[in-house]
C-alpha positions, 0 to 999 in steps of 0.5 A: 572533466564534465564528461566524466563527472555526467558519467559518475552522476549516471551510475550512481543514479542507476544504482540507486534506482536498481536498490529502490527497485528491490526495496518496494516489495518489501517497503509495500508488504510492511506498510501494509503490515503497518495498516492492518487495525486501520483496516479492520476497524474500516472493514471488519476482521474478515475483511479487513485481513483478508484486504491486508493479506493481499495488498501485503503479497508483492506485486499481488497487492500492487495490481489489486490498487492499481485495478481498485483506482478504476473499479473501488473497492473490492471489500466494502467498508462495513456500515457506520454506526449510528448513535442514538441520542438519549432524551435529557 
């Protein structure tokens, strides 16, 4: 009995594992998506767009995080704004 209940166990693990498979692209492209004012407002409009663009492209935007772990960024953040104080 234990055989075939292992066996079960191993079919439904490897559809499941075959669906999560196809899904990625799709759950990659619209977190992506999802993310695009984050990265204007870190990058700027070009920037920012032209970063989501890429990182929503299936299997593009996978390649491009894994070579940005080791080299950063590919498109700097654009400068932080200083505010100046005014006098009281």
């Amino acid at each position: 009995m234990t055989g075939i209940l292992r066996r079960i166990i191993r079919a439904g693990a490897a559809r499941i594992g075959v669906k999560a498979a196809k899904s990625a692209p799709v759950v990659g492209m619209a977190l992506a998506v999802g993310l695009v004012s984050y990265e204007i407002k870190k990058k700027g409009l070009i920037k920012g767009l032209i970063n989501t663009t890429l990182d929503a492209t299936p299997f593009l935007g996978a390649t491009k995080n894994a070579i940005e772990i080791f080299t950063g960024d590919w498109f700097s953040d654009r400068p932080t704004r200083v505010h100046k104080r005014r006098p009281h």
